[in-house]
KEPABA-176511 format. One record per residue: residue number from 1; z, x, y of N, C-alpha, C in turn; residue in three letters. Coordinates in nm, 4 decimals. Layout:
// KEPABA-176511
site bakol = NUM | n_z = Z | n_x = X | n_y = Y | ca_z = Z | ca_x = X | ca_y = Y | c_z = Z | c_x = X | c_y = Y | tidren = ALA
...
//
This chain:
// KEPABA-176511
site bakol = 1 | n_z = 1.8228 | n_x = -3.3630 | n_y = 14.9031 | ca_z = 1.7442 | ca_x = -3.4065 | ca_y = 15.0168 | c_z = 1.7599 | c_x = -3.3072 | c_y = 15.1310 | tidren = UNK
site bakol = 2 | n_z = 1.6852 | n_x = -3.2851 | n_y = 15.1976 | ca_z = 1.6318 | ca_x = -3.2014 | ca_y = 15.3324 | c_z = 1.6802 | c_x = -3.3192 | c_y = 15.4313 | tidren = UNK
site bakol = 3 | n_z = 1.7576 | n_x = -3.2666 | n_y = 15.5068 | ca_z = 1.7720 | ca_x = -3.3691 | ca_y = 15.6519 | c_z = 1.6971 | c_x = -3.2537 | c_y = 15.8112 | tidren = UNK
site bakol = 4 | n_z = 1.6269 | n_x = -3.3561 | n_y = 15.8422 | ca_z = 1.5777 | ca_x = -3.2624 | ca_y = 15.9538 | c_z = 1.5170 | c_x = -3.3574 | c_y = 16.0801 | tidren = UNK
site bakol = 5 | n_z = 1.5603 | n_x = -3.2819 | n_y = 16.1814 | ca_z = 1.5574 | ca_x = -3.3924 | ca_y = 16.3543 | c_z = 1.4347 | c_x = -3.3319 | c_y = 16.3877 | tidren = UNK
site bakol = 6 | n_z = 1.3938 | n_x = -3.4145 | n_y = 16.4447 | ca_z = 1.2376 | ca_x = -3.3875 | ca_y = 16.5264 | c_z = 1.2632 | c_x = -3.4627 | c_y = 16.6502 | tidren = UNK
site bakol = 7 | n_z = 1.2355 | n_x = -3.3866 | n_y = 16.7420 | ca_z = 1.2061 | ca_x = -3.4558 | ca_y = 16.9280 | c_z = 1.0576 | c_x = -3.4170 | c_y = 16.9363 | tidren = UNK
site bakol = 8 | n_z = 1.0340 | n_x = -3.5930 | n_y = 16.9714 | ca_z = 0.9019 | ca_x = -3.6252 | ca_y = 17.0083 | c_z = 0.9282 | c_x = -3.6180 | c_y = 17.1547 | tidren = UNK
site bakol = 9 | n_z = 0.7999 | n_x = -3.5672 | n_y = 17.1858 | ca_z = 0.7780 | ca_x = -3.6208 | ca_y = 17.3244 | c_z = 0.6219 | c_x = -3.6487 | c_y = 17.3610 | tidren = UNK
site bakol = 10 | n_z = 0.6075 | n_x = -3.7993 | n_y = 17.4369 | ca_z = 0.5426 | ca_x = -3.8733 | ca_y = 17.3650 | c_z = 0.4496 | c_x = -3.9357 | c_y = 17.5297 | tidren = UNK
site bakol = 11 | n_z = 0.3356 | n_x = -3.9461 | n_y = 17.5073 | ca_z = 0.2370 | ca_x = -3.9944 | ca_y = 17.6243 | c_z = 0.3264 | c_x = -4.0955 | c_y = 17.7254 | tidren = UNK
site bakol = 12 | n_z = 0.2431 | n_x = -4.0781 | n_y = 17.8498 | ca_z = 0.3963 | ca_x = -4.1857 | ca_y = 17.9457 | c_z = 0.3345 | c_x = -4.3348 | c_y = 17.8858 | tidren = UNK
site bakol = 13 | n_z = 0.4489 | n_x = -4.4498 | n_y = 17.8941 | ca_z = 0.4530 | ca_x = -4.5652 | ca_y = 17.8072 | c_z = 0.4685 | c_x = -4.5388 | c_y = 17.6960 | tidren = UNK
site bakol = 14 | n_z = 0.4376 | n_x = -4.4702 | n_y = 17.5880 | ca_z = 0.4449 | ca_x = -4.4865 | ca_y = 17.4346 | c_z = 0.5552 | c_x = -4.4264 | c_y = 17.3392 | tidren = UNK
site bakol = 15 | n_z = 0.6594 | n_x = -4.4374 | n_y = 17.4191 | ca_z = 0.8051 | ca_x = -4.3926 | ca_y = 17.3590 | c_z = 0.8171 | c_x = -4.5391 | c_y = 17.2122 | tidren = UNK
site bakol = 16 | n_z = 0.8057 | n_x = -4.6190 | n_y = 17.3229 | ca_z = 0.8693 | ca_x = -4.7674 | ca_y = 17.1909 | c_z = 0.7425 | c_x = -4.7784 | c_y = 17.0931 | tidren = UNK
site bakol = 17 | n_z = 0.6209 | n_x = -4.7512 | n_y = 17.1575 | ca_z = 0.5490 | ca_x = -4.7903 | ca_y = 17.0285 | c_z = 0.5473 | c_x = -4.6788 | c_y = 16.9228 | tidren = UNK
site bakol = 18 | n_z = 0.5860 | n_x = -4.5575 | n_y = 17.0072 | ca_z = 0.5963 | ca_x = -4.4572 | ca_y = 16.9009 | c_z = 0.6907 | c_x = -4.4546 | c_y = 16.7468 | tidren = UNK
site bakol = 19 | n_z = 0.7960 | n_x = -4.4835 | n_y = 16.8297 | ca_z = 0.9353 | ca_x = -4.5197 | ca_y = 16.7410 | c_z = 0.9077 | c_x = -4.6261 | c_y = 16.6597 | tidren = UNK
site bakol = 20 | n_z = 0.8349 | n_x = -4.7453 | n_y = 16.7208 | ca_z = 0.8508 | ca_x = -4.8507 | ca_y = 16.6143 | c_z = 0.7205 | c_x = -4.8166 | c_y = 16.4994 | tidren = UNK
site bakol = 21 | n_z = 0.6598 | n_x = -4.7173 | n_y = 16.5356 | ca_z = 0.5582 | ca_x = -4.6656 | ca_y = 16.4497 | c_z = 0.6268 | c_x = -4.5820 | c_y = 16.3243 | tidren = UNK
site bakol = 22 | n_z = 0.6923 | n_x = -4.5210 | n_y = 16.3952 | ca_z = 0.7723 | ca_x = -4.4173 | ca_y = 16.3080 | c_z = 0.8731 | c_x = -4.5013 | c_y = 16.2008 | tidren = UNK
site bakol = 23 | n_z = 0.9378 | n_x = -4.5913 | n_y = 16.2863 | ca_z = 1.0398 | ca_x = -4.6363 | ca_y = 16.2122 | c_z = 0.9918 | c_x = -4.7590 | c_y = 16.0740 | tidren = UNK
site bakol = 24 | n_z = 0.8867 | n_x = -4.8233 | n_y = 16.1314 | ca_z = 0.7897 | ca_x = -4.9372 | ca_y = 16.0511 | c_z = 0.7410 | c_x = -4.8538 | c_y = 15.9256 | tidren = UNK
site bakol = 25 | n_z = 0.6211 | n_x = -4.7804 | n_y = 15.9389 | ca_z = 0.5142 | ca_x = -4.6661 | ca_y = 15.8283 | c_z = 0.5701 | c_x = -4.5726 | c_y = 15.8053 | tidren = UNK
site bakol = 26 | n_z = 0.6884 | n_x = -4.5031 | n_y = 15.8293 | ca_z = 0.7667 | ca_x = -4.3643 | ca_y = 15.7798 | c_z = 0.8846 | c_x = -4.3825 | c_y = 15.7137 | tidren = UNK
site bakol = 27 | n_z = 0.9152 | n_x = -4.4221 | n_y = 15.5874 | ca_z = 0.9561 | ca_x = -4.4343 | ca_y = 15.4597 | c_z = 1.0860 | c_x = -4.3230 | c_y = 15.4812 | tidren = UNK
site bakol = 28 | n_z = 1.0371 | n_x = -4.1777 | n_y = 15.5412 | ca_z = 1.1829 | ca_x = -4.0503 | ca_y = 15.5275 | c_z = 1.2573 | c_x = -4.0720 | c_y = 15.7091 | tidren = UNK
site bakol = 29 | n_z = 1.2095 | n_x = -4.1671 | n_y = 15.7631 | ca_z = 1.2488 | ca_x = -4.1484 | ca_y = 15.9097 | c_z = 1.3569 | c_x = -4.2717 | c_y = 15.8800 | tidren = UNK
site bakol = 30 | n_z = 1.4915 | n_x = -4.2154 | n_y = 15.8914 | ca_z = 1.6420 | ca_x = -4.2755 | ca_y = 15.9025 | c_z = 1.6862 | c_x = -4.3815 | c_y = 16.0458 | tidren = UNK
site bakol = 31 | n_z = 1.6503 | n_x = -4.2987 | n_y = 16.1826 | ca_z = 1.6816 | ca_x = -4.3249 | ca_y = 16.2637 | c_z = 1.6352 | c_x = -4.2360 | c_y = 16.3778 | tidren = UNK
site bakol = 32 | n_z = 1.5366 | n_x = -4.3648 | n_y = 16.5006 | ca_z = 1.5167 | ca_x = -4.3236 | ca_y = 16.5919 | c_z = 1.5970 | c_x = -4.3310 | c_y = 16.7362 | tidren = UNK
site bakol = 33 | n_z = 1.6122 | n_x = -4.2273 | n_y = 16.7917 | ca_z = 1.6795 | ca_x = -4.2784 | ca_y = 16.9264 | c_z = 1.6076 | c_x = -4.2562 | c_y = 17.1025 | tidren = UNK
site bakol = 34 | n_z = 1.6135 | n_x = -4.3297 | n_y = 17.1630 | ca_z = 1.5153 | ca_x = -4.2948 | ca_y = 17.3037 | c_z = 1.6607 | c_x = -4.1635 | c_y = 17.3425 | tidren = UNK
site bakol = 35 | n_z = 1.5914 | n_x = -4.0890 | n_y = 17.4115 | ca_z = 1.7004 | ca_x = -3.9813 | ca_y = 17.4674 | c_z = 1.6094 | c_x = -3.9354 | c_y = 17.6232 | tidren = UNK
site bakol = 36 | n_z = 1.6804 | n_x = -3.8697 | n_y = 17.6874 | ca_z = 1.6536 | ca_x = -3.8503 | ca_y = 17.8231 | c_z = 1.6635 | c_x = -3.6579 | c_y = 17.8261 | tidren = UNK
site bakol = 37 | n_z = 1.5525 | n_x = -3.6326 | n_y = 17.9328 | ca_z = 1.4895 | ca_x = -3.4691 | ca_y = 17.8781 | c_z = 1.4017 | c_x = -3.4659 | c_y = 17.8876 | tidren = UNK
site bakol = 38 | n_z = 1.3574 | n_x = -3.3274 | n_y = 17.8285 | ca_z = 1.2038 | ca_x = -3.2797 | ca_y = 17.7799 | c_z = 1.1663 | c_x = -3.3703 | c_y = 17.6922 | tidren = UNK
site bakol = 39 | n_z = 1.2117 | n_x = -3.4208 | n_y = 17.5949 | ca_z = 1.1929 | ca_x = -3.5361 | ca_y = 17.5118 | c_z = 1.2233 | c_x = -3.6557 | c_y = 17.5063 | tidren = UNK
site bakol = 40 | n_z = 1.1296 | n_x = -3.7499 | n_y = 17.4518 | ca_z = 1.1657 | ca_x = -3.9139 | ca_y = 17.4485 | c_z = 1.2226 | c_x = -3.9631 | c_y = 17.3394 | tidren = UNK
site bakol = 41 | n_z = 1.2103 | n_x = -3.8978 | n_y = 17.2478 | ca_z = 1.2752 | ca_x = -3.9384 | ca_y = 17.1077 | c_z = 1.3482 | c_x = -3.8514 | c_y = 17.0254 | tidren = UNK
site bakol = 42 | n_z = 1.4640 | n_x = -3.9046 | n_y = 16.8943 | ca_z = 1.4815 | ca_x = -3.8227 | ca_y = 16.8563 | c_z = 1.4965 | c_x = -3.8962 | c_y = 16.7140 | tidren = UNK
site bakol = 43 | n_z = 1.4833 | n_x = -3.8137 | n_y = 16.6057 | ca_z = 1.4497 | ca_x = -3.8329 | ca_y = 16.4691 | c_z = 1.4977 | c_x = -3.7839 | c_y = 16.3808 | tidren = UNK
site bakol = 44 | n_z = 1.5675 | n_x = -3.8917 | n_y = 16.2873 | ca_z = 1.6725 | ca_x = -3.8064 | ca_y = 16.1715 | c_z = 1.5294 | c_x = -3.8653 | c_y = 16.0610 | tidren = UNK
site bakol = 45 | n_z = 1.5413 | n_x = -3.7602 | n_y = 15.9486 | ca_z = 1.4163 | ca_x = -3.7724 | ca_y = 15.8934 | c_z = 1.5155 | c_x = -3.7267 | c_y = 15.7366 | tidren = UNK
site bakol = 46 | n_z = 1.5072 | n_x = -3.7597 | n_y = 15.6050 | ca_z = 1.5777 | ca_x = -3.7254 | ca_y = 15.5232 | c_z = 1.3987 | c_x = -3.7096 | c_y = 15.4060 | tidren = UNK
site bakol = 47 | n_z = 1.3813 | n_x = -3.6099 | n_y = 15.3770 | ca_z = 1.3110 | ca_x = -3.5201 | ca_y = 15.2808 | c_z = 1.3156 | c_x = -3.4831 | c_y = 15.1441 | tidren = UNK
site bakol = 48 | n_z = 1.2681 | n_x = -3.4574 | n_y = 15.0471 | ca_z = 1.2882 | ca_x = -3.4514 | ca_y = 14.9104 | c_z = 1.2597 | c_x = -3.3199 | c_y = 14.9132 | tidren = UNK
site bakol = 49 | n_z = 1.3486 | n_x = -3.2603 | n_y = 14.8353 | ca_z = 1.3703 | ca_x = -3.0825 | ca_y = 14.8357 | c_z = 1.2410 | c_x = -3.0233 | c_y = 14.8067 | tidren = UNK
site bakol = 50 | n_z = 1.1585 | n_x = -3.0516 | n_y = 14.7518 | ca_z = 1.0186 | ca_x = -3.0747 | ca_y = 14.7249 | c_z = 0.9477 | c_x = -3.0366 | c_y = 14.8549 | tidren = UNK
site bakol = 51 | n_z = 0.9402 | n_x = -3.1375 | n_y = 14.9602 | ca_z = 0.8513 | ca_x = -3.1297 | ca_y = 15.0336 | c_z = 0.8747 | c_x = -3.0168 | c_y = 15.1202 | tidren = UNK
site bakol = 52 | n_z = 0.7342 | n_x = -2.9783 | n_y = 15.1959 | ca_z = 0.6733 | ca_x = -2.8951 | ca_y = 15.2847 | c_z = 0.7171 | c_x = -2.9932 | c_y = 15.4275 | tidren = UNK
site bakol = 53 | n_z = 0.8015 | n_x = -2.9291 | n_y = 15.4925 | ca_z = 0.8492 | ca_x = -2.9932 | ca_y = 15.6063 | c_z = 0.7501 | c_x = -2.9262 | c_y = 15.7208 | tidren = UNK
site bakol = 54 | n_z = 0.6319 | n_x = -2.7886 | n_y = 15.7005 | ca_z = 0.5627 | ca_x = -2.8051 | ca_y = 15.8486 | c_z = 0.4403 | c_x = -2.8500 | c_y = 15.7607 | tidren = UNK
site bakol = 55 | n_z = 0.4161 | n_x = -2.9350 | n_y = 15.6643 | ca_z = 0.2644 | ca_x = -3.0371 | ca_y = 15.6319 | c_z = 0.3243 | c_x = -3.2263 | c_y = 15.6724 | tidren = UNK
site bakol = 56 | n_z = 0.4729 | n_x = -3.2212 | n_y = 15.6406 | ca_z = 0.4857 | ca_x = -3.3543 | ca_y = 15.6710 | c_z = 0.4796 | c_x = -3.3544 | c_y = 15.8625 | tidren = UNK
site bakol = 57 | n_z = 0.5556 | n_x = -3.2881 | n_y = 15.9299 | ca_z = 0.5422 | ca_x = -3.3237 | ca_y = 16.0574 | c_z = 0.4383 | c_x = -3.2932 | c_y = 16.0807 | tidren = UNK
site bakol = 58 | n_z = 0.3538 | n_x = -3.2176 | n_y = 16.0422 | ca_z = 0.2041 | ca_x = -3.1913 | ca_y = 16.1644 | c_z = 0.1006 | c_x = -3.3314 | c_y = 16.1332 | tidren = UNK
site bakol = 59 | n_z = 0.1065 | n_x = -3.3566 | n_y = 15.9735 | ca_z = 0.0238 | ca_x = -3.4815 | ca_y = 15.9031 | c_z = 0.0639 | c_x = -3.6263 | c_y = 15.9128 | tidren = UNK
site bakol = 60 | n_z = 0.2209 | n_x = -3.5993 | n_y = 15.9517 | ca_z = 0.2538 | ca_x = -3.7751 | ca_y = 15.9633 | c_z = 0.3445 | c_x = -3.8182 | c_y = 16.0713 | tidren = UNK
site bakol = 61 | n_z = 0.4111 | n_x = -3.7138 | n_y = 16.1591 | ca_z = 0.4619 | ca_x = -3.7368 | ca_y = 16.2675 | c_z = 0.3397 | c_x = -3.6865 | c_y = 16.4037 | tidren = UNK
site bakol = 62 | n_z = 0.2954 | n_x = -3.5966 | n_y = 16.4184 | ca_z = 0.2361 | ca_x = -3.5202 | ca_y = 16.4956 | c_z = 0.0565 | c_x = -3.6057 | c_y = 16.5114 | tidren = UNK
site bakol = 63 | n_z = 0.0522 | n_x = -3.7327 | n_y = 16.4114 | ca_z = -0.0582 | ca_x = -3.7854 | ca_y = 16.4065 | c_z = -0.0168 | c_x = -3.9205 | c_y = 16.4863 | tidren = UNK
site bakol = 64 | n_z = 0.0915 | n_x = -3.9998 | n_y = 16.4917 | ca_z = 0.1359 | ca_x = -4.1208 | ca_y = 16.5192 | c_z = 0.0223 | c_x = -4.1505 | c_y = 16.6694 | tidren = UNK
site bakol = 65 | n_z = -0.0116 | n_x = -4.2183 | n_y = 16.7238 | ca_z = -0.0652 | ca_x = -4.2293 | ca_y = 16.7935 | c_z = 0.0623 | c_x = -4.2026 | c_y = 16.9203 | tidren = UNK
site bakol = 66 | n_z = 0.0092 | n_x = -4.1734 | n_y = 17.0158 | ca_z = 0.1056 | ca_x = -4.1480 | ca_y = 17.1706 | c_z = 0.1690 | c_x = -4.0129 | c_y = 17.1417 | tidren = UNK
site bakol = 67 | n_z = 0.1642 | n_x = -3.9389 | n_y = 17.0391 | ca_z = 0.2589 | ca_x = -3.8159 | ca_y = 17.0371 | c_z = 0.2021 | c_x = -3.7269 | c_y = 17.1226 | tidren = UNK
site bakol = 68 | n_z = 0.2408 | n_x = -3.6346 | n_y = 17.1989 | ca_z = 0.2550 | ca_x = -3.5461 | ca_y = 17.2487 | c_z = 0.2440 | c_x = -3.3751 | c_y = 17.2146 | tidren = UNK
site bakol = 69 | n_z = 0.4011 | n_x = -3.4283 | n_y = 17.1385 | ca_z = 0.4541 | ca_x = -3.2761 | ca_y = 17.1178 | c_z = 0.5793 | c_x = -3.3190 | c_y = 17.0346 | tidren = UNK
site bakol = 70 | n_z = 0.5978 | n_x = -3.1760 | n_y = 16.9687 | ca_z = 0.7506 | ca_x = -3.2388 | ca_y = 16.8600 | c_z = 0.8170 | c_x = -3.0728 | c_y = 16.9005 | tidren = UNK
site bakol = 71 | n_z = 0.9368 | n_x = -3.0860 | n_y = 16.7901 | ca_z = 1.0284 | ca_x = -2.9967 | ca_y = 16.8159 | c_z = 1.1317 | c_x = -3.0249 | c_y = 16.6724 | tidren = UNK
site bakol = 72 | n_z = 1.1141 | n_x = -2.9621 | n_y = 16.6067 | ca_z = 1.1875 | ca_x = -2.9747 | ca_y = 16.4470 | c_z = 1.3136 | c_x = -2.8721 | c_y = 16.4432 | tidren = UNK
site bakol = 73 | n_z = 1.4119 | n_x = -2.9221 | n_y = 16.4256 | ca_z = 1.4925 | ca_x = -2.8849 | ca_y = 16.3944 | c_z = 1.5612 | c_x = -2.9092 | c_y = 16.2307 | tidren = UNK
site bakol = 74 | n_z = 1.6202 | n_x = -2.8138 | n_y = 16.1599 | ca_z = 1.6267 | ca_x = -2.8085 | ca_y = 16.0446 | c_z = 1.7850 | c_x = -2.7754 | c_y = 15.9970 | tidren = UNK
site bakol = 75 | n_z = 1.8359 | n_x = -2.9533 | n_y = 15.9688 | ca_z = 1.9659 | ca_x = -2.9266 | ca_y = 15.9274 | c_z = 2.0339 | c_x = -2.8766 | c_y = 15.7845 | tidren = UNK
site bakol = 76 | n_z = 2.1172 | n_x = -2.7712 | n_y = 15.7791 | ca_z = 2.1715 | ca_x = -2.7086 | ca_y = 15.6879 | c_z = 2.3300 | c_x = -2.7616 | c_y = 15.6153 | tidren = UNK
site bakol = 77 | n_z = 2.3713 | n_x = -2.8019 | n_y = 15.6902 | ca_z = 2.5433 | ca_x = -2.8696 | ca_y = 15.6165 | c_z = 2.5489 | c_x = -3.0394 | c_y = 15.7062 | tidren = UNK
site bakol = 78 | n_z = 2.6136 | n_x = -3.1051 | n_y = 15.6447 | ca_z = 2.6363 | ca_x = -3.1896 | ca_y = 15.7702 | c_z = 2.8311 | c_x = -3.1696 | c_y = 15.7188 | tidren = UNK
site bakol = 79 | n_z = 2.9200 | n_x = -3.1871 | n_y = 15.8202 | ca_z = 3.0157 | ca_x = -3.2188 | ca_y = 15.8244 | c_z = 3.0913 | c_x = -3.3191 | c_y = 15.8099 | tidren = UNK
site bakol = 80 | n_z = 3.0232 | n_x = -3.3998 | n_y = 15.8461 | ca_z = 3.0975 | ca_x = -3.5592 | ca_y = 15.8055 | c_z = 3.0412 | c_x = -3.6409 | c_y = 15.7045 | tidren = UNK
site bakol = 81 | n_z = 3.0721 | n_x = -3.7199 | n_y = 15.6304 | ca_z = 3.0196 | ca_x = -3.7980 | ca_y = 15.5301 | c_z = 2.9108 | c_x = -3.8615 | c_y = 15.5649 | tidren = UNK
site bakol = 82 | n_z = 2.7807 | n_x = -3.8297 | n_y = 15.4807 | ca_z = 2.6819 | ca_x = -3.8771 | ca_y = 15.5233 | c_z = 2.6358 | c_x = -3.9852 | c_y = 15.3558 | tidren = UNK
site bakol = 83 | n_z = 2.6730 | n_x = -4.0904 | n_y = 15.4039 | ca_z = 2.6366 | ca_x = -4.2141 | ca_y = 15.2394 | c_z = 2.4468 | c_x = -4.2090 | c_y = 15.2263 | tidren = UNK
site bakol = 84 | n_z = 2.3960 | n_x = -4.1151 | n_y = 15.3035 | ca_z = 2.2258 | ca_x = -4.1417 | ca_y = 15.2128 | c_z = 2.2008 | c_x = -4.0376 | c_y = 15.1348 | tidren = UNK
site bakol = 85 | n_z = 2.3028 | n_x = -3.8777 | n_y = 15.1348 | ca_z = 2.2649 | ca_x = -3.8468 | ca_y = 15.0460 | c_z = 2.3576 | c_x = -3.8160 | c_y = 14.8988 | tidren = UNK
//
């Protein structure tokens, strides 16, 4: 699995509906968090080695209604025990 964070930042008001959008209809989205910044959200997203990570964010994050703007970041090791993958 591909683990990878995305910061939304998201029309004014539509932080919560964003997230609960994300978190409800997005099947690889783990965990959303409100954060304070350039961005309103932040997104652990877990991926199948398979996928095209700039067709999933532009086609299924970058479409959510209220989005803005994203910011993908692309994790390589994690350090601590992670039980999803």
């Amino acid at each position: 699995m591909k683990t990878i964070f995305v910061m939304v930042k998201c029309e004014l008001g539509k932080a919560y509906s964003v997230a609960d959008e994300a978190v409800t209809n997005i099947e690889q989205v783990s965990e959303v968090y409100s954060t304070s910044g350039q961005y309103d959200l932040l997104m652990k997203l877990y991926l199948p080695e398979t996928a095209d990570i700039g067709h999933f964010v532009t086609e299924r994050l970058q479409t959510l209604p209220g989005v803005k703007d994203t910011f993908t970041i692309i994790a390589f090791k994690a350090f601590s025990e992670d039980a999803s993958v």
